[in-house]
MOPAC internal coordinates of N, CA, C and O (Angstrom, degrees):
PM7 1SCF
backbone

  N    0.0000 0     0.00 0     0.00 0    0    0    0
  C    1.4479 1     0.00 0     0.00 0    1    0    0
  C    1.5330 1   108.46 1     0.00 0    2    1    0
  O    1.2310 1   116.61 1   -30.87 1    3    2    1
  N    1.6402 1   124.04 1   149.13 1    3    2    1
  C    1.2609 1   114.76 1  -176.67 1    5    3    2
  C    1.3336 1   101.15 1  -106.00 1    6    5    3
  O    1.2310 1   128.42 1   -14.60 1    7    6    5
  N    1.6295 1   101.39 1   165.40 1    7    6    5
  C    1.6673 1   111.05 1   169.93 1    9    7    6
  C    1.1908 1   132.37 1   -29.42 1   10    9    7
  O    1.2310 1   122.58 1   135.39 1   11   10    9
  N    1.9639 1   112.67 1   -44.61 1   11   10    9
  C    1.4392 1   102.05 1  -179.95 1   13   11   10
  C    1.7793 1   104.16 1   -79.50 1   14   13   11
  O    1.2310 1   120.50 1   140.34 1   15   14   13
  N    1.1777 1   116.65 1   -39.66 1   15   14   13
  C    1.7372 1   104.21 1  -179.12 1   17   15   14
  C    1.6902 1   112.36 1   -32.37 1   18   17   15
  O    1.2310 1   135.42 1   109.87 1   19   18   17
  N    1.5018 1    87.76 1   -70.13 1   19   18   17
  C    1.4049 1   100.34 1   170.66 1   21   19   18
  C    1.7324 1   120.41 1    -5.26 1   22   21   19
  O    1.2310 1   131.54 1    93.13 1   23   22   21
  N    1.5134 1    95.33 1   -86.87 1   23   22   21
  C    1.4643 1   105.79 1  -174.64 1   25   23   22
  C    1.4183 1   106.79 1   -55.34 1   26   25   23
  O    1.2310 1   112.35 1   132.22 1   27   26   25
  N    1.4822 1   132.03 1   -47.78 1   27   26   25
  C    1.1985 1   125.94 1  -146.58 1   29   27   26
  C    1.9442 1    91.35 1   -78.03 1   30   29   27
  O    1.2310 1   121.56 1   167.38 1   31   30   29
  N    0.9517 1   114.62 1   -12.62 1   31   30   29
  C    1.7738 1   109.67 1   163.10 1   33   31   30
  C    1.6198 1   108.06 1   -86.83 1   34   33   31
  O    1.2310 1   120.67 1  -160.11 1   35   34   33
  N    1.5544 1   116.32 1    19.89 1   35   34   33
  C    1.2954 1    96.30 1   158.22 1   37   35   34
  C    1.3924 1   111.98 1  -135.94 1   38   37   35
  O    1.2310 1   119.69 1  -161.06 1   39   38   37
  N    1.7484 1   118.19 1    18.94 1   39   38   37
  C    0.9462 1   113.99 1   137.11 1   41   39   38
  C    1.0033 1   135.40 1   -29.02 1   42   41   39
  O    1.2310 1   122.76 1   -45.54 1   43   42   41
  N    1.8108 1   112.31 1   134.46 1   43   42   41
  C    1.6359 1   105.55 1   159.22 1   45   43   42
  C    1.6078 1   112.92 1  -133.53 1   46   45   43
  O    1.2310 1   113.44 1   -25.75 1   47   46   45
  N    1.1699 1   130.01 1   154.25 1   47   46   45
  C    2.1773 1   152.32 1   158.43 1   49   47   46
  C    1.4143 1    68.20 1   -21.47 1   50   49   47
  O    1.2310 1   127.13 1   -44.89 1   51   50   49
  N    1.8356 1   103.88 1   135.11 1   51   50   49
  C    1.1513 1   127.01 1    90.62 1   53   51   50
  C    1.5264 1   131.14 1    12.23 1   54   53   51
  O    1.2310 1   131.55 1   112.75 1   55   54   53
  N    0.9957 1    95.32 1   -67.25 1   55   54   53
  C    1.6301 1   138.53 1  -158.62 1   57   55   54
  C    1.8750 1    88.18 1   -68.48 1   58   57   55
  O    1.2310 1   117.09 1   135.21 1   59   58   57
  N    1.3265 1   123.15 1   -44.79 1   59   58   57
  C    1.4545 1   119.74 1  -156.85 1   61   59   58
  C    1.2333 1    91.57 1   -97.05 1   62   61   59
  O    1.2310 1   107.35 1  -149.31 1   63   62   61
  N    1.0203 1   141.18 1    30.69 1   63   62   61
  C    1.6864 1   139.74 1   148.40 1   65   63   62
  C    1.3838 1   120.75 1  -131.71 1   66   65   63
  O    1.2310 1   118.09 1   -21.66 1   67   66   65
  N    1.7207 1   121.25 1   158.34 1   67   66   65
  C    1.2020 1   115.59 1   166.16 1   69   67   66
  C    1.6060 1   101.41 1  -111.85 1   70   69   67
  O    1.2310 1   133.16 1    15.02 1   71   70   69
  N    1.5923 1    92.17 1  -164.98 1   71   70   69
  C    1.4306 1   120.31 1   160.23 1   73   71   70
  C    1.3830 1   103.33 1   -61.43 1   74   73   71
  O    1.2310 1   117.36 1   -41.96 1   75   74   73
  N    1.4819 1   122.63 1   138.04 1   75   74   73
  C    0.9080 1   129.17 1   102.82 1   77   75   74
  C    1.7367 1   141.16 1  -168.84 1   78   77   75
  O    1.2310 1   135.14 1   -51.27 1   79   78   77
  N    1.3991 1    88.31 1   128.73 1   79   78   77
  C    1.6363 1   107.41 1  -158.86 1   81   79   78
  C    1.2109 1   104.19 1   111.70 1   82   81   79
  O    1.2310 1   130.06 1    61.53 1   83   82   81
  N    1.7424 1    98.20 1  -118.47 1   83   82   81
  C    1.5729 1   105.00 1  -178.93 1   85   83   82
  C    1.5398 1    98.18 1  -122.64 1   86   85   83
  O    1.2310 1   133.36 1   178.09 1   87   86   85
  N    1.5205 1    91.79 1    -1.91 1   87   86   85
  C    1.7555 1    87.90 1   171.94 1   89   87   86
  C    1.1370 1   110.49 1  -117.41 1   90   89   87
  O    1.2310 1   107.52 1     0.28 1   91   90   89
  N    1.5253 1   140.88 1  -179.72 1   91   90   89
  C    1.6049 1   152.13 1   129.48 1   93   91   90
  C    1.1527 1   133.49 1    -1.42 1   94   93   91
  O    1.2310 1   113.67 1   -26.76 1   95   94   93
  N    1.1814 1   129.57 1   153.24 1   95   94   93
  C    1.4799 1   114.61 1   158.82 1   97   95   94
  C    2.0779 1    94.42 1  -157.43 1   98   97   95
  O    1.2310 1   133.96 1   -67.99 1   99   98   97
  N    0.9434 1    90.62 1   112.01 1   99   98   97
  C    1.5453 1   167.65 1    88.30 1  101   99   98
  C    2.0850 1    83.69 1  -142.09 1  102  101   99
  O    1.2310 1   118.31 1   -31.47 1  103  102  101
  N    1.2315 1   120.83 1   148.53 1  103  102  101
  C    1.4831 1   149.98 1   161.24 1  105  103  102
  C    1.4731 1    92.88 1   -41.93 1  106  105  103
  O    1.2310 1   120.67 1   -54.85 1  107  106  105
  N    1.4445 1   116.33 1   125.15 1  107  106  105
  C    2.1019 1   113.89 1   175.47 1  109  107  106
  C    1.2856 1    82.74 1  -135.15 1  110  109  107
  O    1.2310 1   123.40 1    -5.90 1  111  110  109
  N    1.2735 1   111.09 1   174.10 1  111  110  109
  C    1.3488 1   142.64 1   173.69 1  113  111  110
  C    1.7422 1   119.71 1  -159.12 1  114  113  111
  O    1.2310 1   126.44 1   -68.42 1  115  114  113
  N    1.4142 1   105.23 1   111.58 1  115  114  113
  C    1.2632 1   116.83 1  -168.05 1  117  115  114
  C    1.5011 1   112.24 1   -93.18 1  118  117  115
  O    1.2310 1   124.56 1    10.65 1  119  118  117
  N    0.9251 1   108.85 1  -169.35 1  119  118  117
  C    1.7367 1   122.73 1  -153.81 1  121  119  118
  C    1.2100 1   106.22 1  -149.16 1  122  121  119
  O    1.2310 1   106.04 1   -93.92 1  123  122  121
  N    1.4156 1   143.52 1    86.08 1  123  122  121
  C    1.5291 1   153.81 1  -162.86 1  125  123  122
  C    1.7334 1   128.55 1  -111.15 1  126  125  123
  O    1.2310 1   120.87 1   -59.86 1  127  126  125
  N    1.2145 1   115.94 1   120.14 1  127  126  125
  C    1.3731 1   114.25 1  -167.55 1  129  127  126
  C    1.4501 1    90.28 1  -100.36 1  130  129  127
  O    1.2310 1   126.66 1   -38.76 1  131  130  129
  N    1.8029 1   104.80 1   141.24 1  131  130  129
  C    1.7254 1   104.15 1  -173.89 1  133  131  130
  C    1.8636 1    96.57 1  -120.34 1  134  133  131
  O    1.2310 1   124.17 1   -14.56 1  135  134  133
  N    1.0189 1   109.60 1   165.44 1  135  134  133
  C    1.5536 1   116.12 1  -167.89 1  137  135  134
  C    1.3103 1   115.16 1   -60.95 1  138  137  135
  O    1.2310 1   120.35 1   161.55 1  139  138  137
  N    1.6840 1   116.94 1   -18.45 1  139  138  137
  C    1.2550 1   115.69 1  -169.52 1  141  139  138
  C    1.4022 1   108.88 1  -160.08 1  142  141  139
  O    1.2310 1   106.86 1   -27.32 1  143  142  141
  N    1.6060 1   142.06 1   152.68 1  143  142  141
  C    1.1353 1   111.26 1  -179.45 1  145  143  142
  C    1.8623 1   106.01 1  -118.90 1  146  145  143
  O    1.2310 1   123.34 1   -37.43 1  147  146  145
  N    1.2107 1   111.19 1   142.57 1  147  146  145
  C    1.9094 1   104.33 1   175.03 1  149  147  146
  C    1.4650 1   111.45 1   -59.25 1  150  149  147
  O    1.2310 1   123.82 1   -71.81 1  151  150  149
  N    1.5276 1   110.29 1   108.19 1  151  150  149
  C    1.5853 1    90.08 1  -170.36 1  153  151  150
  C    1.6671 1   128.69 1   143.51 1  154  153  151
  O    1.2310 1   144.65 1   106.51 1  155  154  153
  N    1.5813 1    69.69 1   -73.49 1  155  154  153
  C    1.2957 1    86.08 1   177.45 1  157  155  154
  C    1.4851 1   108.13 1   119.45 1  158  157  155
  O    1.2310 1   120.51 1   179.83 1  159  158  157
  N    1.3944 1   116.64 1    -0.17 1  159  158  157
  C    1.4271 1   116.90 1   176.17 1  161  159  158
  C    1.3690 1   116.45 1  -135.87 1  162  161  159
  O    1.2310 1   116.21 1     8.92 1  163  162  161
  N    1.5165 1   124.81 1  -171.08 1  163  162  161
  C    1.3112 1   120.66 1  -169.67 1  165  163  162
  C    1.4137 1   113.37 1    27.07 1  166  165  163
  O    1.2310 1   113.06 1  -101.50 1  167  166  165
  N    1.2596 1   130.72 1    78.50 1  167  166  165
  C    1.5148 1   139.57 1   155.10 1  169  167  166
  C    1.6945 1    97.17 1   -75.45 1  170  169  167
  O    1.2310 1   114.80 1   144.50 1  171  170  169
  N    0.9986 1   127.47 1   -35.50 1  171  170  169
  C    1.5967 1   122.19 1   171.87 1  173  171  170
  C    1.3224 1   119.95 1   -94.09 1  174  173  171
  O    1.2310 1   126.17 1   -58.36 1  175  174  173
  N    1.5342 1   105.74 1   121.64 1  175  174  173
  C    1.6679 1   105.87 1  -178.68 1  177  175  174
  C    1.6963 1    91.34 1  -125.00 1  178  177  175
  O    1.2310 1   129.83 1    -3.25 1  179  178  177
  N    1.6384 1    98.64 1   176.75 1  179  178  177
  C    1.6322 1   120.71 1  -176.82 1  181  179  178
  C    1.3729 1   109.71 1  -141.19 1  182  181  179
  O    1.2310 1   116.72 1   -15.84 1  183  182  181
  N    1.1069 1   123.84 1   164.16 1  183  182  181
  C    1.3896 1   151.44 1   152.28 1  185  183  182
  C    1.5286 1   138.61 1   156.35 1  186  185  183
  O    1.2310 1   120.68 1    27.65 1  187  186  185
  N    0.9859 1   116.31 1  -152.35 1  187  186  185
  C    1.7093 1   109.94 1  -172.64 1  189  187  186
  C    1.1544 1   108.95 1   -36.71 1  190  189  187
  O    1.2310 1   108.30 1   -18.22 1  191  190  189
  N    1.3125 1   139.48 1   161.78 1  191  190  189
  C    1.5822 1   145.67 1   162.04 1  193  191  190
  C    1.3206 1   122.49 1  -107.87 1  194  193  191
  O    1.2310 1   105.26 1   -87.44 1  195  194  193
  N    1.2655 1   144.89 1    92.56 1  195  194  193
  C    1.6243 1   106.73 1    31.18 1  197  195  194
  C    1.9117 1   106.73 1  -130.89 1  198  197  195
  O    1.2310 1   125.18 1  -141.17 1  199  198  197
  N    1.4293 1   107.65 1    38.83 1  199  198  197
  C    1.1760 1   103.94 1   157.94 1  201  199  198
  C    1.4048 1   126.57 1   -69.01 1  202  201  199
  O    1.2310 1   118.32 1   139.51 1  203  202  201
  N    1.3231 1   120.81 1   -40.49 1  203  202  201
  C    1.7344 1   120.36 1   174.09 1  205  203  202
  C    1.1556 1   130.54 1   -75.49 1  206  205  203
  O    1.2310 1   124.16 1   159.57 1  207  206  205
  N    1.6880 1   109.62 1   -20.43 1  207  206  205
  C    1.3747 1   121.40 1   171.01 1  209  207  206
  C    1.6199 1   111.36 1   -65.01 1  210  209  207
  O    1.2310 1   123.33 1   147.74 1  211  210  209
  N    2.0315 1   111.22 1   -32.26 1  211  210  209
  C    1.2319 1    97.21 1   158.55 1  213  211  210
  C    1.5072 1   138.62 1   -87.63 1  214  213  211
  O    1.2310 1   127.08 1   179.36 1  215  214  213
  N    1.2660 1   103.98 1    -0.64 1  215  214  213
  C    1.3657 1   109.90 1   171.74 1  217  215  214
  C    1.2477 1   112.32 1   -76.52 1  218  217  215
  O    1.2310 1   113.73 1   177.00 1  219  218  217
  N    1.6321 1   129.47 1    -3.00 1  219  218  217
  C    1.4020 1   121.29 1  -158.64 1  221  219  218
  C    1.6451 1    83.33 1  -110.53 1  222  221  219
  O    1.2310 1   114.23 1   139.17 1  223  222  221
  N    1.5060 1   128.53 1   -40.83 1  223  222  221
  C    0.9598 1   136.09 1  -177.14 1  225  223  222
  C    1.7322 1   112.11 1   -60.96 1  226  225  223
  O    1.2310 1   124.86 1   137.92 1  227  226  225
  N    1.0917 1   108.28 1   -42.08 1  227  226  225
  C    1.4387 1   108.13 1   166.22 1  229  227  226
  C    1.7591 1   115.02 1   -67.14 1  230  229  227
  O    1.2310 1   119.80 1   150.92 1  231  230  229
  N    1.3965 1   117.99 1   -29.08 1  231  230  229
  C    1.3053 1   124.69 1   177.61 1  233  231  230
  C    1.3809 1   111.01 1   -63.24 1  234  233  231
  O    1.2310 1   135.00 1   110.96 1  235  234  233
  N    1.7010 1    88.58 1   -69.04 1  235  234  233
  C    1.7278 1    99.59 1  -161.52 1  237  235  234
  C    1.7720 1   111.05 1   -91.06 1  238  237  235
  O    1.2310 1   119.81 1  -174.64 1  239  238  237
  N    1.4872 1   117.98 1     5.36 1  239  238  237
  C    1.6621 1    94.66 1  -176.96 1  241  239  238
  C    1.9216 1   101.39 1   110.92 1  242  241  239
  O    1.2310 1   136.96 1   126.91 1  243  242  241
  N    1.4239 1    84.76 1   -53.09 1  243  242  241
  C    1.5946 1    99.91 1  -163.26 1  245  243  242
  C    1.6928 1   115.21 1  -153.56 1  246  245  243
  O    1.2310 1   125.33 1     0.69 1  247  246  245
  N    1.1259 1   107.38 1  -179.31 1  247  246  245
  C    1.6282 1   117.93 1   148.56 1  249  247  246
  C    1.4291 1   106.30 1   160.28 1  250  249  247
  O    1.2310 1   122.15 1   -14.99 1  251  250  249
  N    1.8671 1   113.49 1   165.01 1  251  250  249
  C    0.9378 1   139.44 1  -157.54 1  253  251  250
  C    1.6153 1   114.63 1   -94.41 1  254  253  251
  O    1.2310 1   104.05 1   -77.02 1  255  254  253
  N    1.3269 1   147.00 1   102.98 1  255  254  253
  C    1.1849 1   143.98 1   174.37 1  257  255  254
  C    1.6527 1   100.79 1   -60.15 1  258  257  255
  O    1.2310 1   119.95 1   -79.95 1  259  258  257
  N    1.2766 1   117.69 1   100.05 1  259  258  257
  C    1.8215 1   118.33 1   178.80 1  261  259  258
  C    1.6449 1   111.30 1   -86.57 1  262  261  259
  O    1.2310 1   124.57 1   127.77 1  263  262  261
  N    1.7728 1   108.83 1   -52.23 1  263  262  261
  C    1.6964 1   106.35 1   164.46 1  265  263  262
  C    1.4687 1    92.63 1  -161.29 1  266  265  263
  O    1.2310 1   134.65 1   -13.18 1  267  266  265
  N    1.3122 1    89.27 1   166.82 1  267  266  265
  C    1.2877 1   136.27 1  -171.62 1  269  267  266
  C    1.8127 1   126.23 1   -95.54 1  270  269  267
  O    1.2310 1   111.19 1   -80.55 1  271  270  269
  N    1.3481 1   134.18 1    99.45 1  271  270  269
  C    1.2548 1   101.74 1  -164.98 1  273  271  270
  C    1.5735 1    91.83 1  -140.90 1  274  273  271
  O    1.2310 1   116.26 1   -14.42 1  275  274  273
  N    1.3198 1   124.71 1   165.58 1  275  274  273
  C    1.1980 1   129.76 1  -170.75 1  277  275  274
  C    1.6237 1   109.70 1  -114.55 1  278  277  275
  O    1.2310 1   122.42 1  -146.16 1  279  278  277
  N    1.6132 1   112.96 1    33.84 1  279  278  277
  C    1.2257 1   113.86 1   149.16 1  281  279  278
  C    1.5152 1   117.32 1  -154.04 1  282  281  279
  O    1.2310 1   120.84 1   -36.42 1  283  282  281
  N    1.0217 1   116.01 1   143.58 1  283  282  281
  C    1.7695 1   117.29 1  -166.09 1  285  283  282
  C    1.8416 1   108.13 1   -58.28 1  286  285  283
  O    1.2310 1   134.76 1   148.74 1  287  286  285
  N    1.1331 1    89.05 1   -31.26 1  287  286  285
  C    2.0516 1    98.10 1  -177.25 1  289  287  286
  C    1.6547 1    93.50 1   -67.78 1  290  289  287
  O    1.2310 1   105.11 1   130.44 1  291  290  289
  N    1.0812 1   145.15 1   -49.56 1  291  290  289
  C    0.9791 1   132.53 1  -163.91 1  293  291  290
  C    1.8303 1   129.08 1   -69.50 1  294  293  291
  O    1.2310 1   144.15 1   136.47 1  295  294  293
  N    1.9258 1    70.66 1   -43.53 1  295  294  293
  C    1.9202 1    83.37 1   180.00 1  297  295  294
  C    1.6621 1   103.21 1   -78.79 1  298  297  295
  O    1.2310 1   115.65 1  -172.49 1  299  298  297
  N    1.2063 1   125.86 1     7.51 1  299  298  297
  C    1.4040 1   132.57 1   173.18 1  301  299  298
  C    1.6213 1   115.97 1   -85.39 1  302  301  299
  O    1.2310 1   129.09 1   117.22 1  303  302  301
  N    1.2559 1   100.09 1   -62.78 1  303  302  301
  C    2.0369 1   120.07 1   158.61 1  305  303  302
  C    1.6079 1    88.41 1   -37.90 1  306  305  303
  O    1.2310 1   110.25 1   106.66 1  307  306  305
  N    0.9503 1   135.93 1   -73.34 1  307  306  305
  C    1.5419 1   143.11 1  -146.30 1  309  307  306
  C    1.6057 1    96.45 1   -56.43 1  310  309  307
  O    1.2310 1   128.80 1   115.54 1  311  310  309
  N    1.3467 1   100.64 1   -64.46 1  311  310  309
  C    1.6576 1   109.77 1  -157.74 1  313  311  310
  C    1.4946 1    98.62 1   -73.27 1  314  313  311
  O    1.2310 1   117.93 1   154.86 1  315  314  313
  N    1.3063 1   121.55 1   -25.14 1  315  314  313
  C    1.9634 1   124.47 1   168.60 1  317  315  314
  C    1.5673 1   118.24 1   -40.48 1  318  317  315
  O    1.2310 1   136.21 1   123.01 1  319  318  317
  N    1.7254 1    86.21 1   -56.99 1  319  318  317
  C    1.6604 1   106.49 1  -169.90 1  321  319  318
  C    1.4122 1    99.83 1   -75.75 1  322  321  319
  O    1.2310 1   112.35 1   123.44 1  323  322  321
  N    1.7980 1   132.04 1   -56.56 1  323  322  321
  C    1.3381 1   109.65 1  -172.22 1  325  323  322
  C    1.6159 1   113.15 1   -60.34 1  326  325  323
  O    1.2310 1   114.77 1   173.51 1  327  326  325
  N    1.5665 1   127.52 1    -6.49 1  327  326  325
  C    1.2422 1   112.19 1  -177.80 1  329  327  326
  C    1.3788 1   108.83 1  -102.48 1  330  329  327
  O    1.2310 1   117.94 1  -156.93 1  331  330  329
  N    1.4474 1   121.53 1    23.07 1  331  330  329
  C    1.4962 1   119.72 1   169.83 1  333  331  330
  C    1.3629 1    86.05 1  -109.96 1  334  333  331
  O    1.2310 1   108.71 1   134.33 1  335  334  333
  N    1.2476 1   138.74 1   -45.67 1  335  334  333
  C    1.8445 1   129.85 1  -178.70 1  337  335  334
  C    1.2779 1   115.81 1   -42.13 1  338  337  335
  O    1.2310 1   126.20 1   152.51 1  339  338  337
  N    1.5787 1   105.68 1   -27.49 1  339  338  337
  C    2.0826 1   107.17 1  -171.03 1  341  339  338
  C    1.0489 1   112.56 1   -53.39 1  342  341  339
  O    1.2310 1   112.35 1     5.59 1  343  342  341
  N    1.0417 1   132.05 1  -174.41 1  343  342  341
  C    1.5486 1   135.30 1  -178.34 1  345  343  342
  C    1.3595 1   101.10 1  -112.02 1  346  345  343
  O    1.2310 1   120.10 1   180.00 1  347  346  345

């Protein structure tokens, strides 16, 4: 099995976390595709859920919730590999 299979079986819902604070509970960390990248690279960024998703939204206009994972190493692997797939 390769790296991305891997991770994407350790995705988890939205749905399997709440609020709380400004973060999660259980703690997630998402994986976000933004409309454009400065550069020309990293169009995919990560971090806490869903504080960075609004920081990207305040950045970029927008962005895409891609997955969800309940450890920072993972949604890191994730956001590595989708930013070697970009074009």
């Amino acid at each position: 099995m390769d790296l991305k299979k891997a991770l994407e079986q350790k995705t988890i819902s939205p749905h399997a976390v709440r609020p709380d604070g400004a973060l999660t509970s259980p703690r997630s960390y998402g994986v976000y595709k933004v409309p454009f990248s400065v550069g020309g690279s990293r169009q995919v960024r990560y971090g806490n859920h869903p504080v960075r998703m609004t920081e990207l939204e305040r950045e970029f206009g927008s962005c895409q919730l891609c997955h969800l994972f309940l450890h920072r190493e993972d949604a890191a692997a994730m956001a590595e590999l989708l930013n070697g797939e970009a074009p």
